[in-house]
N, CA, C and O atoms as a GROMACS GRO file, in nm:
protein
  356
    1UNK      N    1   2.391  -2.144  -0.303
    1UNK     CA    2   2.317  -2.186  -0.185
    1UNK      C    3   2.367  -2.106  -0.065
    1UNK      O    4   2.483  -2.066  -0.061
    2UNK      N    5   2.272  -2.082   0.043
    2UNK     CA    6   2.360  -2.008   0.140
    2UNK      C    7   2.410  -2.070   0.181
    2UNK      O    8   2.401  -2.189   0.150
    3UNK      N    9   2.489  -2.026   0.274
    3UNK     CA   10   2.615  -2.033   0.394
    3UNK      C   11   2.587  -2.040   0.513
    3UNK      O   12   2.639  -2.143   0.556
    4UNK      N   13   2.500  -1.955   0.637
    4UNK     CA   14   2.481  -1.949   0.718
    4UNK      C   15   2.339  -1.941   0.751
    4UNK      O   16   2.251  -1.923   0.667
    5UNK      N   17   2.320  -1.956   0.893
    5UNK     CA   18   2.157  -1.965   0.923
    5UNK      C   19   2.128  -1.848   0.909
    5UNK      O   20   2.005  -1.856   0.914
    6UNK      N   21   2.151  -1.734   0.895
    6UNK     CA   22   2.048  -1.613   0.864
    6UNK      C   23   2.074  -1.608   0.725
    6UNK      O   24   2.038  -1.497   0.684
    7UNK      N   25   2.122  -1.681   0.628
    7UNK     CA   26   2.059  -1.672   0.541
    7UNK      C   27   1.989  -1.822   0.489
    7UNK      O   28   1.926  -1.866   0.393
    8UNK      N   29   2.021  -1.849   0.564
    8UNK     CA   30   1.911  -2.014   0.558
    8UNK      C   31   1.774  -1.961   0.560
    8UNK      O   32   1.684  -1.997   0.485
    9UNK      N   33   1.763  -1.856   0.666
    9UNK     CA   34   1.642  -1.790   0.741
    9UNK      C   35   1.585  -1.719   0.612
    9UNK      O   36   1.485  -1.762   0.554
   10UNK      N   37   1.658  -1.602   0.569
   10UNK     CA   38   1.615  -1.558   0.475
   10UNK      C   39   1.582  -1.611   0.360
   10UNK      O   40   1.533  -1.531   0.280
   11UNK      N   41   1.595  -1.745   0.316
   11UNK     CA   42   1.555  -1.821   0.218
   11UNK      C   43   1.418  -1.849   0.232
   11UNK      O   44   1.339  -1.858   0.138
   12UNK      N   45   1.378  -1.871   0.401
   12UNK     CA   46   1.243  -1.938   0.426
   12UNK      C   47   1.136  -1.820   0.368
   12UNK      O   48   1.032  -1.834   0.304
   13UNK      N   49   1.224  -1.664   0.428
   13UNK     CA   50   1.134  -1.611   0.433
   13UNK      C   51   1.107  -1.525   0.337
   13UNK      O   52   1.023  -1.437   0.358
   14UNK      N   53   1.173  -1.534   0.217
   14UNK     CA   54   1.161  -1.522   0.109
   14UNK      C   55   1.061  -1.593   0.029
   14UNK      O   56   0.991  -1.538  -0.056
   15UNK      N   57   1.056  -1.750   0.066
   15UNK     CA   58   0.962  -1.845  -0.027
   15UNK      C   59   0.838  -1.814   0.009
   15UNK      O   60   0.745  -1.811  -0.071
   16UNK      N   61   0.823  -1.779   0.181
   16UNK     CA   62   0.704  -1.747   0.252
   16UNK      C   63   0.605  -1.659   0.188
   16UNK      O   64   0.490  -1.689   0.155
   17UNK      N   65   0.673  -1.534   0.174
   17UNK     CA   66   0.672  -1.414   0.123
   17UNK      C   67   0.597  -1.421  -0.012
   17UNK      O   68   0.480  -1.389  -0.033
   18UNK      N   69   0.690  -1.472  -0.102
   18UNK     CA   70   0.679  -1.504  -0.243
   18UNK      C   71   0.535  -1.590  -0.269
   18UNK      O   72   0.453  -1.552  -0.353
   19UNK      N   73   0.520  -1.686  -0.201
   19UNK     CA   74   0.390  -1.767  -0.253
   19UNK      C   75   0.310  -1.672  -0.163
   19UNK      O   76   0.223  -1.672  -0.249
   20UNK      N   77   0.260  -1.591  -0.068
   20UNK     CA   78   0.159  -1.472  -0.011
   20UNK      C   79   0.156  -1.408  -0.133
   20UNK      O   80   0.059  -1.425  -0.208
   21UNK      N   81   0.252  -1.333  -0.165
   21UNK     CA   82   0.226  -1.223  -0.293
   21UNK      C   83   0.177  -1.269  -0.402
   21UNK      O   84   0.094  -1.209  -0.470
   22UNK      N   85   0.229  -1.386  -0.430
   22UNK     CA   86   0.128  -1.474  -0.581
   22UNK      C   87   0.001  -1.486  -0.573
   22UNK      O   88  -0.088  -1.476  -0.658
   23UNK      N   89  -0.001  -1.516  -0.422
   23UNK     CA   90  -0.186  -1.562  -0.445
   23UNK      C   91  -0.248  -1.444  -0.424
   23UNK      O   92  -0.366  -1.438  -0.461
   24UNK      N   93  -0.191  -1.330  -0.363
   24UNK     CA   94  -0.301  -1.201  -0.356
   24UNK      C   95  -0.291  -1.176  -0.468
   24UNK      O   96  -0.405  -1.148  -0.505
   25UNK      N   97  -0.214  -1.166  -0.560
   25UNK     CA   98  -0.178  -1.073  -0.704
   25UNK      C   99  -0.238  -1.145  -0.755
   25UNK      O  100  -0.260  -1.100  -0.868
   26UNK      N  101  -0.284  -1.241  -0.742
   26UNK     CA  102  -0.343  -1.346  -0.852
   26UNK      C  103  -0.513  -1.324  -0.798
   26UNK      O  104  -0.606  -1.324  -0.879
   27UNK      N  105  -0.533  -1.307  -0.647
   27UNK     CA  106  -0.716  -1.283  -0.629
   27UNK      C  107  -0.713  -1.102  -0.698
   27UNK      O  108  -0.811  -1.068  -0.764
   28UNK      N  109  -0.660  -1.056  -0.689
   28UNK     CA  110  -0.659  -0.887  -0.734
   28UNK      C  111  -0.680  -0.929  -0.882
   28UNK      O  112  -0.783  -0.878  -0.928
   29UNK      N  113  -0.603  -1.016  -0.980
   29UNK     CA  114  -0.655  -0.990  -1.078
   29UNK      C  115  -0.752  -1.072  -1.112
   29UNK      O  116  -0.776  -1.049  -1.230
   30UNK      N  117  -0.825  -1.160  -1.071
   30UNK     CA  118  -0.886  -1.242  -1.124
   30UNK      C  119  -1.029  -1.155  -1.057
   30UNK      O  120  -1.131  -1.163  -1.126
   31UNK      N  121  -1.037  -1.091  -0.955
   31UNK     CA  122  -1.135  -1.016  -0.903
   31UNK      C  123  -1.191  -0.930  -0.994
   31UNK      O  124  -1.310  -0.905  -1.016
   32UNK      N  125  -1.052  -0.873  -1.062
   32UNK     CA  126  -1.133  -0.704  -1.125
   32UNK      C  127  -1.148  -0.802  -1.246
   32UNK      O  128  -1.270  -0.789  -1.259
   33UNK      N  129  -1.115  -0.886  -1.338
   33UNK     CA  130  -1.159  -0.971  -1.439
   33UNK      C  131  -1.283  -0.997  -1.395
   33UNK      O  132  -1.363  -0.964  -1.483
   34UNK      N  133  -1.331  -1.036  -1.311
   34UNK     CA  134  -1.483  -1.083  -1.232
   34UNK      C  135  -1.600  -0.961  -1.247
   34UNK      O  136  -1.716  -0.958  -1.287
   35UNK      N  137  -1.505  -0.865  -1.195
   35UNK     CA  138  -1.582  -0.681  -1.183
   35UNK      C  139  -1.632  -0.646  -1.297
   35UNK      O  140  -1.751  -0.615  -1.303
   36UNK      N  141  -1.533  -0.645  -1.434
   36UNK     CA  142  -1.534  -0.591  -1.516
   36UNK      C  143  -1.622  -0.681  -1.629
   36UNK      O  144  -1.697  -0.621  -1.705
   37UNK      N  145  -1.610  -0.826  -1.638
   37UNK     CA  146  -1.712  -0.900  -1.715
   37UNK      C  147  -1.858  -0.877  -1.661
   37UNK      O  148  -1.940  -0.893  -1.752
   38UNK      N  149  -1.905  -0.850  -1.564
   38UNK     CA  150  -2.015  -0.850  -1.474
   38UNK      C  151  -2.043  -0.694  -1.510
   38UNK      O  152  -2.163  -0.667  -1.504
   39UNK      N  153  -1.982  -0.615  -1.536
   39UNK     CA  154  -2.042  -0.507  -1.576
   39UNK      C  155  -2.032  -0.444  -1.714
   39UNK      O  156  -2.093  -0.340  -1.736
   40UNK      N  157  -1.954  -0.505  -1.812
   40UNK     CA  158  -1.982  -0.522  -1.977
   40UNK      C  159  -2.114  -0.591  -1.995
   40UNK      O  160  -2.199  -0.547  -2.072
   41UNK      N  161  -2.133  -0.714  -1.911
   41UNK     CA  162  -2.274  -0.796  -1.937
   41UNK      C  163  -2.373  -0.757  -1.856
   41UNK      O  164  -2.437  -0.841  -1.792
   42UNK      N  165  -2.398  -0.624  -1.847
   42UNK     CA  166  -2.509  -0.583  -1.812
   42UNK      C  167  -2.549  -0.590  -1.625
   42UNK      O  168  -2.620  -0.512  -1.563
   43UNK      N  169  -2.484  -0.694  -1.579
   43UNK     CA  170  -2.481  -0.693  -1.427
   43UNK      C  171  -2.457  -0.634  -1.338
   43UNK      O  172  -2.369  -0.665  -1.257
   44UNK      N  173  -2.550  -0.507  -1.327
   44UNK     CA  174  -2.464  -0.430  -1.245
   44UNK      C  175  -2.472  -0.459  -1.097
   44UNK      O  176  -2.384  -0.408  -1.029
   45UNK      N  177  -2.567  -0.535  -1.032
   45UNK     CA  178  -2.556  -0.613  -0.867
   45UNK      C  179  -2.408  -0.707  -0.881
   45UNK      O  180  -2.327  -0.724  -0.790
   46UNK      N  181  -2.402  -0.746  -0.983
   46UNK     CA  182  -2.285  -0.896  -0.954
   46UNK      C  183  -2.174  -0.808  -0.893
   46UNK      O  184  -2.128  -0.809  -0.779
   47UNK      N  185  -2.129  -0.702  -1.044
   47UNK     CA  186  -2.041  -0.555  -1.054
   47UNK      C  187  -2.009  -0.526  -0.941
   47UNK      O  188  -1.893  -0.531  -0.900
   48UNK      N  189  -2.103  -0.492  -0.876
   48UNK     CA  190  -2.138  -0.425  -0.746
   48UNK      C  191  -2.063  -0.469  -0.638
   48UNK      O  192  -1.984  -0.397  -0.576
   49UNK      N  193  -2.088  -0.594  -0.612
   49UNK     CA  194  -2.045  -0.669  -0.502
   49UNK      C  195  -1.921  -0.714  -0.520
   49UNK      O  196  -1.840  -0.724  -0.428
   50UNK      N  197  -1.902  -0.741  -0.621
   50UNK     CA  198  -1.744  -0.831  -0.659
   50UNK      C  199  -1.663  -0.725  -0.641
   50UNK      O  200  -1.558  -0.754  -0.584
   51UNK      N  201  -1.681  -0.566  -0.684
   51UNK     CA  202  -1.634  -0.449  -0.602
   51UNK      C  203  -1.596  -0.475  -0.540
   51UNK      O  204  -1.474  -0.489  -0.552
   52UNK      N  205  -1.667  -0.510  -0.400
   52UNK     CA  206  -1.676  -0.479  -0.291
   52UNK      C  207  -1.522  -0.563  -0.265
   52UNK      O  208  -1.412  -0.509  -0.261
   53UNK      N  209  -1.545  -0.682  -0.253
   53UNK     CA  210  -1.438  -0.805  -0.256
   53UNK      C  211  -1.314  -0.715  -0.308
   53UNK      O  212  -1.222  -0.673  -0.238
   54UNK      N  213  -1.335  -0.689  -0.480
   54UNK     CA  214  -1.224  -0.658  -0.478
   54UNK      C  215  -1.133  -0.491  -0.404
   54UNK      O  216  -1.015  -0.462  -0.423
   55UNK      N  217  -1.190  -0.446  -0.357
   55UNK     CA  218  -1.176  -0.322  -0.288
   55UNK      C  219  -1.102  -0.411  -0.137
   55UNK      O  220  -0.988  -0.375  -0.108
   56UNK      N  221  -1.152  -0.495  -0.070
   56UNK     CA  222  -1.101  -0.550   0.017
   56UNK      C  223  -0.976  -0.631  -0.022
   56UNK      O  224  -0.879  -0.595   0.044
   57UNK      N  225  -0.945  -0.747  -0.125
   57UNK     CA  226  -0.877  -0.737  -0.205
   57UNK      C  227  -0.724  -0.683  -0.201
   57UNK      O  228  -0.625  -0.748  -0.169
   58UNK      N  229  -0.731  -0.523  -0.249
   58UNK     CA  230  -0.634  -0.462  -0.310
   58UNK      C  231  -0.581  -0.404  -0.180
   58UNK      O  232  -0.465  -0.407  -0.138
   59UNK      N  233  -0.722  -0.335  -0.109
   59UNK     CA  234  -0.639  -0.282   0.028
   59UNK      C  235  -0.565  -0.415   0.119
   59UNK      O  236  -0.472  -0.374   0.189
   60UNK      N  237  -0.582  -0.519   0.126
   60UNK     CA  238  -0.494  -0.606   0.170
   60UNK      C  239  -0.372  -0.647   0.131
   60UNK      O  240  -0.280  -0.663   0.212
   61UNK      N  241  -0.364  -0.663   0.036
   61UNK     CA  242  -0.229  -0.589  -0.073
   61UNK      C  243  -0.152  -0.523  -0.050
   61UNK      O  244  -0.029  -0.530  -0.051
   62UNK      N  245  -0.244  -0.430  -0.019
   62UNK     CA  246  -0.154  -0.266   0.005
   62UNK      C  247  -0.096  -0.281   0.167
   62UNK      O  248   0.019  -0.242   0.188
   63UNK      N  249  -0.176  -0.337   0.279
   63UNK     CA  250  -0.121  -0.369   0.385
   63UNK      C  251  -0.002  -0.457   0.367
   63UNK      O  252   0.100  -0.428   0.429
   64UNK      N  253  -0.005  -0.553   0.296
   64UNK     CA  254   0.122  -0.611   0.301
   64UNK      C  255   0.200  -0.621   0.247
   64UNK      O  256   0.279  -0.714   0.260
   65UNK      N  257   0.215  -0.492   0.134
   65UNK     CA  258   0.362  -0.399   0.139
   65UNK      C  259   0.328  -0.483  -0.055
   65UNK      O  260   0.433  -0.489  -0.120
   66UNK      N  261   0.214  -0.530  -0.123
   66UNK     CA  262   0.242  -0.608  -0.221
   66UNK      C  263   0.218  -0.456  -0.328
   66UNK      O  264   0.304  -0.435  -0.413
   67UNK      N  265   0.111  -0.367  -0.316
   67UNK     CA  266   0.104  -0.226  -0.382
   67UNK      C  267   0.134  -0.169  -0.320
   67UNK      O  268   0.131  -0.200  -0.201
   68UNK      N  269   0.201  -0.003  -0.382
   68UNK     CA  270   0.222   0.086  -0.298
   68UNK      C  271   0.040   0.188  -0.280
   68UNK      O  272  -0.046   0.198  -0.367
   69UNK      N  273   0.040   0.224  -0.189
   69UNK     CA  274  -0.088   0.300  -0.138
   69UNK      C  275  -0.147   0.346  -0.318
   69UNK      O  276  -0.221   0.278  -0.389
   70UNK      N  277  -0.097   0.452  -0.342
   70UNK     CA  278  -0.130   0.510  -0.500
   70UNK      C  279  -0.184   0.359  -0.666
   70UNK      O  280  -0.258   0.328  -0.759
   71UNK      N  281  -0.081   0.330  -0.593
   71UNK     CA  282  -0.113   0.168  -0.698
   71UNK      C  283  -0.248   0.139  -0.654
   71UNK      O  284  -0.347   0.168  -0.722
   72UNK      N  285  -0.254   0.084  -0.550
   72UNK     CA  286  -0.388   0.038  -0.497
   72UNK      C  287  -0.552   0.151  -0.511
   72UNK      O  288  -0.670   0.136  -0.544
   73UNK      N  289  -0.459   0.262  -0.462
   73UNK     CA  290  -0.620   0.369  -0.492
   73UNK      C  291  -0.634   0.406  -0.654
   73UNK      O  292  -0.736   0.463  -0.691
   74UNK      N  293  -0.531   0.374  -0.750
   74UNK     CA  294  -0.567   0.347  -0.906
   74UNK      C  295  -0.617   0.228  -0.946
   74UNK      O  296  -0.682   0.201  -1.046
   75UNK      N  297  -0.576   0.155  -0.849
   75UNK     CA  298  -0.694   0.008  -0.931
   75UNK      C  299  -0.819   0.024  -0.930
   75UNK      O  300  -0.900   0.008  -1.022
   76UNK      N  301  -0.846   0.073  -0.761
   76UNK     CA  302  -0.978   0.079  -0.771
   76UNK      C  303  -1.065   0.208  -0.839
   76UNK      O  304  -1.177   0.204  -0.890
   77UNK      N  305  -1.011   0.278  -0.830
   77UNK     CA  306  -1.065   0.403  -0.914
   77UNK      C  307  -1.122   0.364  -1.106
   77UNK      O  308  -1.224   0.364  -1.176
   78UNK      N  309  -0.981   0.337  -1.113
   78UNK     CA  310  -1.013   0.262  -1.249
   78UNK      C  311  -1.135   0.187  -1.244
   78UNK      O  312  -1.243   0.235  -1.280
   79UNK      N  313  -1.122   0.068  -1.200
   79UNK     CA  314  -1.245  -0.061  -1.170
   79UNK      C  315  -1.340   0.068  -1.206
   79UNK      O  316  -1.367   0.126  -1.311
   80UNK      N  317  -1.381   0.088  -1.060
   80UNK     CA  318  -1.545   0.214  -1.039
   80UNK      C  319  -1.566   0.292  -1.160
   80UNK      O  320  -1.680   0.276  -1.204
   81UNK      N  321  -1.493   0.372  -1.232
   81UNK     CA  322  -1.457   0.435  -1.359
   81UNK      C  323  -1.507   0.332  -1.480
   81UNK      O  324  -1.588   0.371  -1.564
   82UNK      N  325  -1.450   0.189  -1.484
   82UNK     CA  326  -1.536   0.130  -1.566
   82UNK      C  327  -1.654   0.056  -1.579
   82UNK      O  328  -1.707   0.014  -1.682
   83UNK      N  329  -1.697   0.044  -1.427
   83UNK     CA  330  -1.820   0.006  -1.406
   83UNK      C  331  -1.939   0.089  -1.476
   83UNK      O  332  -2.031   0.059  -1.553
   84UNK      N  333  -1.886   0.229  -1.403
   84UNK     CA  334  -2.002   0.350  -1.448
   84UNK      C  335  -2.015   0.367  -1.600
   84UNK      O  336  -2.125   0.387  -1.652
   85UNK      N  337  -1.898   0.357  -1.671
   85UNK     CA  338  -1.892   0.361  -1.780
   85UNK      C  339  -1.959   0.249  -1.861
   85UNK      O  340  -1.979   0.260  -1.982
   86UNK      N  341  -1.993   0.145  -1.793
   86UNK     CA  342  -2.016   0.012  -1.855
   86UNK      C  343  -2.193   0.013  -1.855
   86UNK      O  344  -2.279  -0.024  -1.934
   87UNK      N  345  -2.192   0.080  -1.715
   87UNK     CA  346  -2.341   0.124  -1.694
   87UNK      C  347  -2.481   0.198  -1.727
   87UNK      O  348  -2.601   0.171  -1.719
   88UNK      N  349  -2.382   0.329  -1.780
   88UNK     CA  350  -2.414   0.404  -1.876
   88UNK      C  351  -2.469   0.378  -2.016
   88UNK      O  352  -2.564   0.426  -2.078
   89UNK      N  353  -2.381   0.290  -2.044
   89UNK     CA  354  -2.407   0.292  -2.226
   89UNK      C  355  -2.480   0.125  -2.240
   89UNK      O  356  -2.515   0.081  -2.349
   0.00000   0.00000   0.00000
């Protein structure tokens, strides 16, 4: 347990921290799960839009230090990559 108030402090802001990053990491994946069923099943408007979300999403992420920049511009690349691919065939 800590000892002193700055690390009392840092406990808060650790837990703070910790439940922010769960729930974005958790809309990032449940988004491109959303993306990617929607465009295996033929949907490519649903596809489309849930994109969109998740593109907003990941770059919010990336603002708050949860991906690094490169992480984030491979998710979405990927995603778009399997949309088209999904679209195609």
């Amino acid at each position: 347990m800590a000892n002193s108030k700055s690390a009392l402090k840092r406990v808060r802001q650790i837990k703070r921290r910790t439940d922010r990053n769960k729930a974005l990491r958790t809309r990032v994946k449940s988004l491109r799960k959303k993306t990617l069923d929607a465009a295996e099943s033929g949907n490519n408007e649903e596809a489309q839009s849930s994109m969109k979300l998740l593109a907003s999403a990941v770059d919010r992420a990336w603002l708050k230090g949860l991906y690094h920049k490169k992480k984030a511009a491979n998710i979405k690349s990927k995603t778009v990559k399997a949309i088209k691919a999904a679209a195609s065939s």
